[in-house]
N, C-alpha and C positions, 0 to 999 in steps of 0.2 A: 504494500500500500504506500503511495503516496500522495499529499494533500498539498495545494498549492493556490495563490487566488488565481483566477483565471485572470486570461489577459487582455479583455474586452474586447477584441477585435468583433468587427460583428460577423455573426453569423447566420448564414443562410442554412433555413431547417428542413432545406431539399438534398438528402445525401448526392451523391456524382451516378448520373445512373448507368443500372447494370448493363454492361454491353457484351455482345458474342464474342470470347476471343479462345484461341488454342492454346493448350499447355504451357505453350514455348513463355507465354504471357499473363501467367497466372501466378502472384504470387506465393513463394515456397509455404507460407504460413498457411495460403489456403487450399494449398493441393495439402497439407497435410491433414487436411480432414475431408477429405474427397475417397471414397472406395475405390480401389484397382481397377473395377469396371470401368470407371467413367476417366481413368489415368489419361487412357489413351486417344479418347476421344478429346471433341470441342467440346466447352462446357459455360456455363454461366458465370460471368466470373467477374469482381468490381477490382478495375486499377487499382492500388492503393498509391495516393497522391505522393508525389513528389513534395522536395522541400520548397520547390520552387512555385506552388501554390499554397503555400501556408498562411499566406494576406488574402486572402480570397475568405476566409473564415471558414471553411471546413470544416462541423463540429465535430468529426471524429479524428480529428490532428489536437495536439497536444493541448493550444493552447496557453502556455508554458511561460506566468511573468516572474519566475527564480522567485518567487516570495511566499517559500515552503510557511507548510504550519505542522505542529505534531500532531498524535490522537486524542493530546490534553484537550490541544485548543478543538477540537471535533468535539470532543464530547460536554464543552462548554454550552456547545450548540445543541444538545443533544444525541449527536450521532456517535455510536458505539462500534471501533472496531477492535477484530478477533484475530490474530494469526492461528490455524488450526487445521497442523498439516495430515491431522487423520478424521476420519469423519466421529470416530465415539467421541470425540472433542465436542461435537455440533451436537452430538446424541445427549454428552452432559448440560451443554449450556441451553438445550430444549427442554430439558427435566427441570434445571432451576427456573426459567423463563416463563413455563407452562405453555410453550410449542408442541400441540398437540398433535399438528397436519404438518406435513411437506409433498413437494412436486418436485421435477426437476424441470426446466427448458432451456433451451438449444435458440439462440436468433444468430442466423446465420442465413445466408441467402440458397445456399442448399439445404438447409432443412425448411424453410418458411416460404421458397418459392417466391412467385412474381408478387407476394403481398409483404415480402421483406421492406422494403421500402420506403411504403408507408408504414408499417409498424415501426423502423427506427425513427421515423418524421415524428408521430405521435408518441413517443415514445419522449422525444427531445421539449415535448411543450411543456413551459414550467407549471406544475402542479402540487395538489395535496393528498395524503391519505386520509382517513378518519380511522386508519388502526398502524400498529408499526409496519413498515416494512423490512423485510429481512431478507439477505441475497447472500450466499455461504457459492463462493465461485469454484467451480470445479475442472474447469476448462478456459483457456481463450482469459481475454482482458475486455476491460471496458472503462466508462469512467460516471460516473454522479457525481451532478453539480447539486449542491445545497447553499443557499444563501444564508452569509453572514450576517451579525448584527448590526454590520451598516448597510444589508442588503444587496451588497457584495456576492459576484458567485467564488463560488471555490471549488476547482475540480480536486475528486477526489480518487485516483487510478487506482483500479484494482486489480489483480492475480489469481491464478490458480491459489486455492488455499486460504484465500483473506474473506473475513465476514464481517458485514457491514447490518449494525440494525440502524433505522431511521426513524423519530419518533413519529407520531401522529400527530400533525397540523406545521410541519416542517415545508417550505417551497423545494421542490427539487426536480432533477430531472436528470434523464438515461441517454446515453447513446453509447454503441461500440468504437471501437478505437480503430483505427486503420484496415486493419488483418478480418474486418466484418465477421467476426467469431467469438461468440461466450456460451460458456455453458454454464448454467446456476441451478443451487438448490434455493427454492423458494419454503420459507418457513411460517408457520402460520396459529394461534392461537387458537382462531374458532374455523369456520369454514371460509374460505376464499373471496376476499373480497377485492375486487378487482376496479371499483370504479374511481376514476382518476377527476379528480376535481379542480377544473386548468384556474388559474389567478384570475382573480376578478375581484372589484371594490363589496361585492354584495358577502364576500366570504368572508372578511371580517370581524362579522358578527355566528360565524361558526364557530358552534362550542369546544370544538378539535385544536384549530386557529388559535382562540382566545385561551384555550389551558398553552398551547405549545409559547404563545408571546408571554405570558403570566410568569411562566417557569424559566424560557429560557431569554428574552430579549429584553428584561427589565432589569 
């Protein structure tokens, strides 16, 4: 894991889209999760950007302004991370937690198909939960931006093995890194709740919102 403020550049929330190209042209990161089958064929496959459009705002490029934070300052903000390079690690800290449920998924453009996309677009719009979120990474990287107490984003990169919990009424938001691959385990308390609540002046007065500023931005 590492935590850093993002570097404001702006960004456009339309990944680079997927174009047809042959092995010869497919990043090694992501022919390494392709099956032998499809080795030797054409295949679907997303550039991964050069350095040389990094101003262009990419949200799956770094982002990168050198102005690291630790997990203290994360967890001032609420957000908790885990190094835990075996899973009865995750099996412990679900017992003390009371993480009843878990899933796994895969966002990758060969698993998720021509709707990968837009899953990563929506995926990047700043939003809330009304329960924690929890992402224990098992594959691949990615990055969550959460906003600081000046409302500041701060990416926050993560790894095979890092878990990250997120409270409930926190602004935040998803995207993969370059290599279009992660794999997570999703954790969960009661049963799955999935609906994503995007920033807006009326949310304010949600009682999720109002406990997460109460606790953590005063």
């Amino acid at each position: 894991m590492r935590a850093y403020y993002y570097d404001n550049v702006e960004v456009s929330q339309t990944p680079p889209a997927i174009t047809q190209s042959t092995t010869a042209n497919v990043a090694p990161s992501v022919q390494r999760h392709r099956g032998r089958a499809a080795a030797a064929a054409d295949v679907v496959a997303i550039p991964t950007p050069s350095k040389a459009t990094a101003s262009i705002g990419d949200q799956r490029l770094p982002h990168d302004s050198g102005r690291d934070l630790a997990a203290a300052d994360l967890e001032k903000l609420g957000v908790l991370y885990y190094r835990l390079p075996d899973v009865s690690g995750v099996d412990e800290l679900a017992s003390q937690r009371g993480y009843r449920n878990r899933d796994e998924i895969t966002v990758s453009p060969e698993k998720m198909g021509a709707v990968y996309e837009d899953k990563v677009k929506s995926f990047f719009h700043e939003h809330l939960h009304e329960d924690e979120e929890i992402r224990y990474i098992r594959d691949g990287r990615g990055y969550f931006d959460v906003r600081s107490k000046g409302d500041d984003w701060v990416r926050i990169q993560l790894e095979k093995d890092d878990l990250i919990i997120l409270p409930a009424g926190i602004y935040h938001r998803f995207t993969t890194d370059a290599d279009n691959y992660i794999q997570a385990m999703r954790l969960f308390k009661d049963e799955p709740k999935w609906t994503p609540l995007n920033r807006a002046p009326e949310l304010d007065s949600n009682e999720h919102r109002q406990g997460y500023v109460s606790q953590f931005l005063k």
